[in-house]
Backbone as XML, in Angstrom:
<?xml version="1.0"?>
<chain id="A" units="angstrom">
  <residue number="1" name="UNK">
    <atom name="N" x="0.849" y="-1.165" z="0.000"/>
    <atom name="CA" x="0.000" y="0.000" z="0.000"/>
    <atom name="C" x="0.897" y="1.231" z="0.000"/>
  </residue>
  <residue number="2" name="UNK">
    <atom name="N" x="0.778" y="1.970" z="-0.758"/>
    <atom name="CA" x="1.230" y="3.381" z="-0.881"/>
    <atom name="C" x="0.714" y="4.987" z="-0.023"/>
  </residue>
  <residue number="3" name="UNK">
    <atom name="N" x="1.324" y="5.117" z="-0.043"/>
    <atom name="CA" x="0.425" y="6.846" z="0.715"/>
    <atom name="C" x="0.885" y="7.955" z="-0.478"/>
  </residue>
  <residue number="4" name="UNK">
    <atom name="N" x="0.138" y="8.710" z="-0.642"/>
    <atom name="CA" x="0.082" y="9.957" z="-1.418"/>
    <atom name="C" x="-0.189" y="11.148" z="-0.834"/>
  </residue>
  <residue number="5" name="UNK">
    <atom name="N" x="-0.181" y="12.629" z="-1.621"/>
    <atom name="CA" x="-0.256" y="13.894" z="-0.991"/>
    <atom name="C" x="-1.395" y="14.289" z="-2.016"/>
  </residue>
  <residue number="6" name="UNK">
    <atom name="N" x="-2.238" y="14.597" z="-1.839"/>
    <atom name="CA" x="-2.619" y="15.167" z="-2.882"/>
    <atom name="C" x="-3.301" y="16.394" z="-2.977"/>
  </residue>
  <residue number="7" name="UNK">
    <atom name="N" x="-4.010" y="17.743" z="-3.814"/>
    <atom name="CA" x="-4.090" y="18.824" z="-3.124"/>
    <atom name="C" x="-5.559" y="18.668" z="-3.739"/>
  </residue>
  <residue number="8" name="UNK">
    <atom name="N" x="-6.724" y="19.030" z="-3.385"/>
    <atom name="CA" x="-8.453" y="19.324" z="-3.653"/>
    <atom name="C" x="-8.412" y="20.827" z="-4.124"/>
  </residue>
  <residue number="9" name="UNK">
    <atom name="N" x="-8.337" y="20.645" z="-5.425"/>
    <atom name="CA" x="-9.258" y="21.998" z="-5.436"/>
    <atom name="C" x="-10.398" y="22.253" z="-5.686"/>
  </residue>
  <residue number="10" name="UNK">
    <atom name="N" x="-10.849" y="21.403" z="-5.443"/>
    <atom name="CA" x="-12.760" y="21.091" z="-6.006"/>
    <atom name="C" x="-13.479" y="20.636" z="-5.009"/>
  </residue>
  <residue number="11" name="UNK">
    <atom name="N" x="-13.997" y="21.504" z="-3.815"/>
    <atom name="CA" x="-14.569" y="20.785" z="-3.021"/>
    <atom name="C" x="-15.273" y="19.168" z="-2.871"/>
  </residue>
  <residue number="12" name="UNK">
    <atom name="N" x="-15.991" y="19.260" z="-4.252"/>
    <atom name="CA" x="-16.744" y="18.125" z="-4.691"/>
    <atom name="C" x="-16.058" y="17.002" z="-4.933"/>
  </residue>
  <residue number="13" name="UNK">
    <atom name="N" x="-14.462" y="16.917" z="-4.825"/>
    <atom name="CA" x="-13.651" y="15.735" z="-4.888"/>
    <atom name="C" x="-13.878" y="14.927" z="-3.593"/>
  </residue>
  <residue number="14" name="UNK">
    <atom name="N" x="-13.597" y="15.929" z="-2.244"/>
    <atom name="CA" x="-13.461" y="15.698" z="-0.848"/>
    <atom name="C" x="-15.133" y="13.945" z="-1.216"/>
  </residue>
  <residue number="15" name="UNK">
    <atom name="N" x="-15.944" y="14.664" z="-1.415"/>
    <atom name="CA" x="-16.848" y="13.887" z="-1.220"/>
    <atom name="C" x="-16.876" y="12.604" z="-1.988"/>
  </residue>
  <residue number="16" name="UNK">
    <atom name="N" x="-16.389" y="12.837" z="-3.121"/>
    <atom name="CA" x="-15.871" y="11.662" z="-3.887"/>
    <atom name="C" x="-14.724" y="10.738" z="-3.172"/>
  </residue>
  <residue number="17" name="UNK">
    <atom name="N" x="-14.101" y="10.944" z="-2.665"/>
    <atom name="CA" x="-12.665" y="10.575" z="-2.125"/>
    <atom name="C" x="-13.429" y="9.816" z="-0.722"/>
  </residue>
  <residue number="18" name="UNK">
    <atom name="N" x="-14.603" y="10.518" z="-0.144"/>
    <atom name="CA" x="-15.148" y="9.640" z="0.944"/>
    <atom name="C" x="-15.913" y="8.511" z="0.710"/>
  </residue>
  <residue number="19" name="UNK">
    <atom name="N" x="-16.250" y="8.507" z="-0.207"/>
    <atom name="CA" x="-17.420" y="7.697" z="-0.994"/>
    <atom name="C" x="-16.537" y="6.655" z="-1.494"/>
  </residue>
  <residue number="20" name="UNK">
    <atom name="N" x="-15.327" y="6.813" z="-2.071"/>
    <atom name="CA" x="-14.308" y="5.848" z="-1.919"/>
    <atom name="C" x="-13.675" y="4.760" z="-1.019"/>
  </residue>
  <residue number="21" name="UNK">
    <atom name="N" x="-13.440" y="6.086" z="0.006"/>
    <atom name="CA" x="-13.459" y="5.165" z="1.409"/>
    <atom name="C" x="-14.648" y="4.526" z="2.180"/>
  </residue>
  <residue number="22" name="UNK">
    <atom name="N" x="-15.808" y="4.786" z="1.901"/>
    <atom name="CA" x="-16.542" y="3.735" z="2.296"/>
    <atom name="C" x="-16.890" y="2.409" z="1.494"/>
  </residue>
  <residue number="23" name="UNK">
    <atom name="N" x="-16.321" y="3.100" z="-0.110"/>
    <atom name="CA" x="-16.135" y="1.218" z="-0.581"/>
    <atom name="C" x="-14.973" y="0.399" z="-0.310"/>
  </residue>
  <residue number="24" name="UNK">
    <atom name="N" x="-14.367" y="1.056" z="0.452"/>
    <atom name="CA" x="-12.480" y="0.253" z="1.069"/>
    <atom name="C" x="-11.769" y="0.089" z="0.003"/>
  </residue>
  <residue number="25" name="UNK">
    <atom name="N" x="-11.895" y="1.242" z="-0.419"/>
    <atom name="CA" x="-10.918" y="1.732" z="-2.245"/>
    <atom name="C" x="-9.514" y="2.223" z="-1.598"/>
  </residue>
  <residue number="26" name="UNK">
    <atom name="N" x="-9.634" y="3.277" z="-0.891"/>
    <atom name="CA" x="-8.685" y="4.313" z="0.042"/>
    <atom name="C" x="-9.477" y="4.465" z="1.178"/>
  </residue>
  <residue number="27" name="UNK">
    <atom name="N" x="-7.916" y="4.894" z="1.940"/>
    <atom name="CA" x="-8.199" y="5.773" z="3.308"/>
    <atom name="C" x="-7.995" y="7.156" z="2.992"/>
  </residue>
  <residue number="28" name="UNK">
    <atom name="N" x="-8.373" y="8.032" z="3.676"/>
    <atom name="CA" x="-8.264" y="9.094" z="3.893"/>
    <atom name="C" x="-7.532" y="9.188" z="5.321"/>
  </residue>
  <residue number="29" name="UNK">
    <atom name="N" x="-6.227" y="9.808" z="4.974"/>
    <atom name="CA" x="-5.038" y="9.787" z="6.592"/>
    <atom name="C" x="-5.093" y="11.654" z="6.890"/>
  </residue>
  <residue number="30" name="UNK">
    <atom name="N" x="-5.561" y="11.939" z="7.904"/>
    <atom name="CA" x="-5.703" y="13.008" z="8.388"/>
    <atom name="C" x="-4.117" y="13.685" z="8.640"/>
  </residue>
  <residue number="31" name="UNK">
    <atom name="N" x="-3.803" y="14.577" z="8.415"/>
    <atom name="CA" x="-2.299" y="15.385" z="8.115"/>
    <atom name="C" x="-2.448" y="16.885" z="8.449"/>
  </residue>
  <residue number="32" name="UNK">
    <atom name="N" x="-1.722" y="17.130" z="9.220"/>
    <atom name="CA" x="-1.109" y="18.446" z="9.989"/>
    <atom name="C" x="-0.445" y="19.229" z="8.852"/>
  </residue>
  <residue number="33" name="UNK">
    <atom name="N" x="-0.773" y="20.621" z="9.162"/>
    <atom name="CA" x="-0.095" y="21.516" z="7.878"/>
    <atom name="C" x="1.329" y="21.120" z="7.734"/>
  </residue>
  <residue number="34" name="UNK">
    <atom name="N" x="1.977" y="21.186" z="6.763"/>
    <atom name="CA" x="3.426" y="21.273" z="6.906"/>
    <atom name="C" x="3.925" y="22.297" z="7.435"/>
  </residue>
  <residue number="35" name="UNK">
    <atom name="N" x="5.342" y="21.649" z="7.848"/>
    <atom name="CA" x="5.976" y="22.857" z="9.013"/>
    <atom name="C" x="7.278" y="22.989" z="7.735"/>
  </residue>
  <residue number="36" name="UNK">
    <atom name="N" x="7.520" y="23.892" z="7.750"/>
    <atom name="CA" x="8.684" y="24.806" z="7.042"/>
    <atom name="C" x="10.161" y="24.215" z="7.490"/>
  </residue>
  <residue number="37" name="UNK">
    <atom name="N" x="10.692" y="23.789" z="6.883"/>
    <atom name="CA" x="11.890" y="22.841" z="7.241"/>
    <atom name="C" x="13.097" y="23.914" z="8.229"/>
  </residue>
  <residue number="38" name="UNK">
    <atom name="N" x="13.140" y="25.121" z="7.421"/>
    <atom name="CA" x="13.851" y="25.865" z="8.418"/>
    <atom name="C" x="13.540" y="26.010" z="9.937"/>
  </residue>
  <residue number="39" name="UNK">
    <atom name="N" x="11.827" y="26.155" z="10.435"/>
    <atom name="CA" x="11.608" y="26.215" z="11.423"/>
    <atom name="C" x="12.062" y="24.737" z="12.522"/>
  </residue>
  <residue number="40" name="UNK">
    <atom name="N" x="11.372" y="23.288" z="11.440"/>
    <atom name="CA" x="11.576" y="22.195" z="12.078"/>
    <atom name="C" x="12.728" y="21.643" z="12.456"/>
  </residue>
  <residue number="41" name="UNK">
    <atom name="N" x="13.667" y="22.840" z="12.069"/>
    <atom name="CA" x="15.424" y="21.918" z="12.407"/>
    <atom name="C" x="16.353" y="23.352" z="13.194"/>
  </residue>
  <residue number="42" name="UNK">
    <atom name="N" x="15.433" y="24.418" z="13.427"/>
    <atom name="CA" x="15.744" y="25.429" z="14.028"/>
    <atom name="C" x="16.702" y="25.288" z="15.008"/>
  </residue>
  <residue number="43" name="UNK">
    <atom name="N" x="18.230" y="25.517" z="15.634"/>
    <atom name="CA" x="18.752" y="25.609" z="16.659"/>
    <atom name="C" x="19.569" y="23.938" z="16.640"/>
  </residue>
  <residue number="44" name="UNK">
    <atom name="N" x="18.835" y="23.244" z="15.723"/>
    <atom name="CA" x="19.739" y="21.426" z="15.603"/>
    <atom name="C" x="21.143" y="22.002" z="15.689"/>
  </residue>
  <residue number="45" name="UNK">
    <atom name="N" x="21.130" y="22.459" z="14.801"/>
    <atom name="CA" x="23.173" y="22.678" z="14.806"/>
    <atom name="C" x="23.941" y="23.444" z="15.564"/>
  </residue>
  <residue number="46" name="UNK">
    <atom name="N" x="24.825" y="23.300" z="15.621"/>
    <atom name="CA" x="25.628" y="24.443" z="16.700"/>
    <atom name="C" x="25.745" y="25.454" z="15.801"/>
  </residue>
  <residue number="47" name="UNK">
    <atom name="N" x="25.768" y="26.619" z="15.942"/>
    <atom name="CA" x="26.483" y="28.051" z="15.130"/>
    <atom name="C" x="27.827" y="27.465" z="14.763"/>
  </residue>
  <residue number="48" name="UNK">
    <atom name="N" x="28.868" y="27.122" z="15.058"/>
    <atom name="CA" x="30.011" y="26.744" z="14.513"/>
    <atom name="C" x="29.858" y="25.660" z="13.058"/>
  </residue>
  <residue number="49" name="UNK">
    <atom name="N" x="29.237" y="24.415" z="13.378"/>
    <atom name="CA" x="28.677" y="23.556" z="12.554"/>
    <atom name="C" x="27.572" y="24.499" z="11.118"/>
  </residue>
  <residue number="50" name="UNK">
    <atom name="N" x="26.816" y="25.025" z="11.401"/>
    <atom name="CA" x="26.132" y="26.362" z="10.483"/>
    <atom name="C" x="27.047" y="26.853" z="9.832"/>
  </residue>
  <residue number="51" name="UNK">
    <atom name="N" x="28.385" y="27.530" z="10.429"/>
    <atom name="CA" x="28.833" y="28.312" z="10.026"/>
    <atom name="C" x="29.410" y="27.535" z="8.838"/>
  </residue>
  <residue number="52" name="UNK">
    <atom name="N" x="30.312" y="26.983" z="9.266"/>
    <atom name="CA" x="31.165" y="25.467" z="8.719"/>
    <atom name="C" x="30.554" y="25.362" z="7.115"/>
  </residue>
  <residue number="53" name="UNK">
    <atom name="N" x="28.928" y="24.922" z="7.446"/>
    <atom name="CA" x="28.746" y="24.125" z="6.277"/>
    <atom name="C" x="28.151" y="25.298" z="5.811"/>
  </residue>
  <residue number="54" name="UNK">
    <atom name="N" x="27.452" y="26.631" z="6.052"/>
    <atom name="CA" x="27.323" y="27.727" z="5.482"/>
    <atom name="C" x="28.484" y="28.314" z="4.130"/>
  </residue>
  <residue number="55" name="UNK">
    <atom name="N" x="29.963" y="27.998" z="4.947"/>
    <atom name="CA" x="30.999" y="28.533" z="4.400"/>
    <atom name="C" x="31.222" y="27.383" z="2.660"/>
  </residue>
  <residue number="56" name="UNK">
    <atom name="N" x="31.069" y="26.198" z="3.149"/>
    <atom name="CA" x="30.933" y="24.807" z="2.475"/>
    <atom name="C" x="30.227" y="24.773" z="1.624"/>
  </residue>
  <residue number="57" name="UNK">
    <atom name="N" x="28.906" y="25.497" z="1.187"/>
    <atom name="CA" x="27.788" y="25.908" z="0.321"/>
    <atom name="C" x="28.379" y="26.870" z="-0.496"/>
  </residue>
  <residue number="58" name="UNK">
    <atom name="N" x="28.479" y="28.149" z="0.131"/>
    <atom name="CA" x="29.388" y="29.264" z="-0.598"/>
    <atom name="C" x="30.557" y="28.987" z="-1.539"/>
  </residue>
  <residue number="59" name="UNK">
    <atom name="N" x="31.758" y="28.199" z="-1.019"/>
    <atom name="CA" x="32.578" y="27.649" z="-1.586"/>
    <atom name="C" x="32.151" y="26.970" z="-3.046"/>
  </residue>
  <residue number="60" name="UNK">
    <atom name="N" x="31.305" y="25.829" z="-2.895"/>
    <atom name="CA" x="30.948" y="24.903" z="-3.786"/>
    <atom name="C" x="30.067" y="26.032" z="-4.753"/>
  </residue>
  <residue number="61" name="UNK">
    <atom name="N" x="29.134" y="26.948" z="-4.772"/>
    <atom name="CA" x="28.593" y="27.612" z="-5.361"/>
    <atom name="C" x="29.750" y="28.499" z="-6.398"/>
  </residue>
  <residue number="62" name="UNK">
    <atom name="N" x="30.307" y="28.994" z="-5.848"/>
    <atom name="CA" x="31.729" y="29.569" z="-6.446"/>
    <atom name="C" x="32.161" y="29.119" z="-7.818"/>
  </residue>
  <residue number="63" name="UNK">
    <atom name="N" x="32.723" y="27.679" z="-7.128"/>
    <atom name="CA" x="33.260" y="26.520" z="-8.441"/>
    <atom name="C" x="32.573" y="26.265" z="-9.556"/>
  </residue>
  <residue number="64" name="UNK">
    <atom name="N" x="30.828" y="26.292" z="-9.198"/>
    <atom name="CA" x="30.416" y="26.188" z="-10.623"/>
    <atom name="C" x="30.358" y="27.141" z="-11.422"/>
  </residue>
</chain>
């Protein structure tokens, strides 16, 4: 079984997509907004380590 993302822009899908799941076609998995990757890894690294691979990005950008 697979999981997917998928986006509704048609209200009238939502209801289709349930009507699905009550023939045990799909689930419908309830999902939390996404969080912004910068926020979710906020403070992980040390400032030295940041800096490091900050400098490491710059560098490599350079070369091409």
């Amino acid at each position: 079984m697979k999981t997917i993302l998928i986006q509704i822009k048609d209200p009238r899908v939502y209801k289709l997509l349930q009507d699905l799941e009550e023939l045990n076609i799909l689930e419908i998995v309830k999902q939390k907004e996404f969080e912004k990757l910068s926020e979710k890894y906020a403070g992980k690294l040390s400032s030295d380590v940041a800096d490091e691979m900050q400098e490491y990005v710059k560098k490599n950008r350079e070369e091409c």
